[in-house]
Structures are given as structure tokens and as C-alpha cells.
C-alpha positions as CSV (number, residue, x, y, z in Angstrom):
1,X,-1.4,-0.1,20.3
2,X,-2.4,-2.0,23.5
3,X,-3.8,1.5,24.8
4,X,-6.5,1.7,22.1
5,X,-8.0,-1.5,23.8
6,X,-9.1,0.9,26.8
7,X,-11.2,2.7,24.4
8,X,-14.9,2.1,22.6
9,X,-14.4,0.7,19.3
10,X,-17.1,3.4,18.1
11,X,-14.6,6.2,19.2
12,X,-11.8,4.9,17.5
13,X,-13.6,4.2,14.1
14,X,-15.3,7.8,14.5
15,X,-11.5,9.0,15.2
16,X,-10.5,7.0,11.7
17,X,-13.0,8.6,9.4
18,X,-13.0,12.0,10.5
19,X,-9.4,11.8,9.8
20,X,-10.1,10.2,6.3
21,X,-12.9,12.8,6.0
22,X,-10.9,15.7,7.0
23,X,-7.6,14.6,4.8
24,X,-9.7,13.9,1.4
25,X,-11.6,17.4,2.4
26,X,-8.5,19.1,2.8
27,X,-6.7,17.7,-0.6
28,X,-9.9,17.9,-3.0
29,X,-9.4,22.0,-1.5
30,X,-5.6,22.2,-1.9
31,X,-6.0,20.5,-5.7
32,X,-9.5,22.0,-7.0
33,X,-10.4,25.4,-4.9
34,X,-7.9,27.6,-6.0
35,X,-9.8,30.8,-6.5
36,X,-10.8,31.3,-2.8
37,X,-8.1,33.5,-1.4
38,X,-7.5,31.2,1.6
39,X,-7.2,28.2,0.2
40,X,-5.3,29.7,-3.0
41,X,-2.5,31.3,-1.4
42,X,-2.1,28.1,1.0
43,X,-2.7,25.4,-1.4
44,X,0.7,23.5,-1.0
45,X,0.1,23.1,2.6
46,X,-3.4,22.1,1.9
47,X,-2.2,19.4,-0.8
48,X,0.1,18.3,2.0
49,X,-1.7,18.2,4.4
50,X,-4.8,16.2,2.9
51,X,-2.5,14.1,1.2
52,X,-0.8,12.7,4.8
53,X,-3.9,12.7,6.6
54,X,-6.1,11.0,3.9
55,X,-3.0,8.4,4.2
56,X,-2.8,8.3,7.5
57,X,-6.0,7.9,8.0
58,X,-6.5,5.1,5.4
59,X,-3.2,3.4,7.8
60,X,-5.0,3.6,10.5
61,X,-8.4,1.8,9.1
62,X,-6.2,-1.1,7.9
63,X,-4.6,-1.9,11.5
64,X,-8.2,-1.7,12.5
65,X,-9.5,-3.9,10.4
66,X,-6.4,-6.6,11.2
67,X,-6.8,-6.1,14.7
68,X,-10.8,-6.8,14.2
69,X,-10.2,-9.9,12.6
70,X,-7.5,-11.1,15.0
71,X,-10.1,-10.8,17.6
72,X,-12.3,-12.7,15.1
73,X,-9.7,-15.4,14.6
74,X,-9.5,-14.9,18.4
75,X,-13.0,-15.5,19.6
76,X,-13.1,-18.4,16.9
77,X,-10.7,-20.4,18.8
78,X,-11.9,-19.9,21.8
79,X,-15.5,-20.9,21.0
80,X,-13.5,-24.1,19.9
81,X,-11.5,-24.8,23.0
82,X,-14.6,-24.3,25.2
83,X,-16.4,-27.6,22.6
84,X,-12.8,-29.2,23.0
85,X,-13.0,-28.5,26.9
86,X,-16.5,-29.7,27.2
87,X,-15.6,-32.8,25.2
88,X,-12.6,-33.5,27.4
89,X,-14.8,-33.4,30.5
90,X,-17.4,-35.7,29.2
91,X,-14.3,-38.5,28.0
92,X,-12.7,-38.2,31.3
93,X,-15.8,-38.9,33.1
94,X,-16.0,-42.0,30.7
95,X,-12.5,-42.8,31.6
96,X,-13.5,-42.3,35.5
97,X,-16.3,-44.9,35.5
98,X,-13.8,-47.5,33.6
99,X,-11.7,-47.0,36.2
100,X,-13.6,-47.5,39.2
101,X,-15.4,-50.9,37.1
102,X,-11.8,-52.1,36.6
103,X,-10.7,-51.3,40.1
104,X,-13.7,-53.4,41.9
105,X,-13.1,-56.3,39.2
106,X,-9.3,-56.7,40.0
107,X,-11.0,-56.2,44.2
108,X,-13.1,-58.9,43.6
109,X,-10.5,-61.2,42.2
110,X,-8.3,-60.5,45.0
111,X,-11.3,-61.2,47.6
112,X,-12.0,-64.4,45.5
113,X,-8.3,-65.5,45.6
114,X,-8.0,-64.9,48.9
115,X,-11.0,-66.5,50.2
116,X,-10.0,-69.5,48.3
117,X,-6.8,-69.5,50.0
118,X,-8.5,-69.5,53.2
119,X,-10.7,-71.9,53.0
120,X,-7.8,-74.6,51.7
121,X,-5.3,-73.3,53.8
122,X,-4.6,-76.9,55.0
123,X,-4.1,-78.5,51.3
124,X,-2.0,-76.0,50.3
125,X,-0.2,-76.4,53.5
126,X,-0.7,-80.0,54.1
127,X,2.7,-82.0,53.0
128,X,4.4,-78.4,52.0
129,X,3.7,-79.3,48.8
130,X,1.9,-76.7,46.2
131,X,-1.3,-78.8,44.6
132,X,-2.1,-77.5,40.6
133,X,-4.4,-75.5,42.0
134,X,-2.7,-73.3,44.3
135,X,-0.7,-73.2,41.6
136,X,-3.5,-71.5,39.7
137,X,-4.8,-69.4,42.5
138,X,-1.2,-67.9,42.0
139,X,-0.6,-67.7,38.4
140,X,-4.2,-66.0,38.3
141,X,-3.1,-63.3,41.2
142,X,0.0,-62.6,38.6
143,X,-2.1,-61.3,35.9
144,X,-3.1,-58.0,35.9
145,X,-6.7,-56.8,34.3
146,X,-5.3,-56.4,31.1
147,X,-4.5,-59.7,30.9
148,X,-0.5,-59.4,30.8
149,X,1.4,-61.1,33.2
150,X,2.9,-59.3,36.4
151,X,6.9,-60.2,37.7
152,X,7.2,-59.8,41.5
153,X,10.5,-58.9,42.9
């Protein structure tokens, strides 16, 4: 069935009725036309024959109509995974900017902590002693942005 997706959809539906046409033609002939010589001395083969193509063709409508609504269903979901795509895009840029705001807050602690350090580099180094606040300085460069504390190995 994969073929028929090289063709129009016109052609094929045209193809379907004409063979619906052409099958209910040929059994209304075969069942009620049986005084024209032709069609009288063949009417079995007419019967037949209108019979399987009217079922045939009434096949061959109903894998159309599936196949048109699986493209339905198909074109549905796809409309929704462009919304879901467009959605992702706009939450991950949300997600970007939190990141880069969290990433120059934990840079400006660090620049903060380390200045301190600096500057009372000689009371923290004094008596080789560590003074409650360089104590501090270090508990605060423990704790990540979330607030939760880190463990250095």
C-alpha cells in the first residue's frame, strides 16, 4: 500500500468509484436485464462479476478512508508536537537565564570570599589560629546556591 502514496489522492478515489460504479452497473445488468441477448446469455458472469467488483471496490474505499484519517490523526499530532516544541524552547530559554543569574551569584560570592580573604590574610594567618570569622568565610564557601551544604574530599 506504500506505492499508492506516489499517487494524487484524486486518482485513487476516481480509481475507487469507477470500480464501485462499474461493479453495481454490471450486477443491476446481470440481476435485472435479462431480455437483452448479451447480457441474458451471460448473466452469471455478470452477477459475478458486479458482485466482486462492487465488493472490491467498497474494500478499497474503506482502506481509504482509514488511511485518510490516520493521516488525520497524523497531522493532529504533529500540529501538537510543533506547540509542545515551541513551548520547550520558550522554558529552556527560562531555564538558560536562571542559570546564567545563578552562575554570576555563586561568582560573586566566590569574588566576595576571596577578597575577604585577602584583605585579612594576616588575622587569619596571624597566631595560626582560625578567628570565628574565617571560620564563616569557610562555612559560607561550603554552601552551594541552593543552600545545602557541600563535603570536600
Amino acid at each position: 500500500m506504500w506505492v499508492l502514496h506516489f499517487l494524487p489522492d484524486s486518482l485513487i478515489i476516481w480509481f475507487i468509484h469507477i470500480i464501485m460504479i462499474v461493479g453495481a452497473a454490471s450486477a443491476i445488468a446481470g440481476y435485472f436485464f435479462v431480455g437483452i441477448p448479451y447480457i441474458g446469455s451471460r448473466r452469471a458472469l455478470f452477477q459475478i462479476l458486479g458482485v466482486a467488483l462492487l465488493i472490491a471496490g467498497v474494500y478499497f474505499k474503506g482502506g481509504y478512508s482509514a488511511e485518510m484519517q490516520w493521516r488525520d490523526r497524523v497531522a493532529e499530532v504533529e500540529k501538537k508536537v510543533a506547540v509542545a516544541e515551541e513551548k520547550a524552547k520558550k522554558a529552556n530559554g527560562k531555564v538558560q537565564i536562571k542559570i546564567v543569574e545563578r552562575t554570576k551569584i555563586i561568582k560573586q560570592k566566590v569574588e566576595t570570599n576571596t577578597a575577604y580573604i585577602r584583605r585579612n590574610k594576616t588575622a587569619i594567618n596571624g597566631e595560626c589560629k582560625l578567628t570565628d570569622s574565617a571560620i564563616g568565610i569557610y562555612n559560607q564557601s561550603t554552601v552551594d546556591s541552593a543552600g545545602e551544604v557541600k563535603l570536600h574530599e
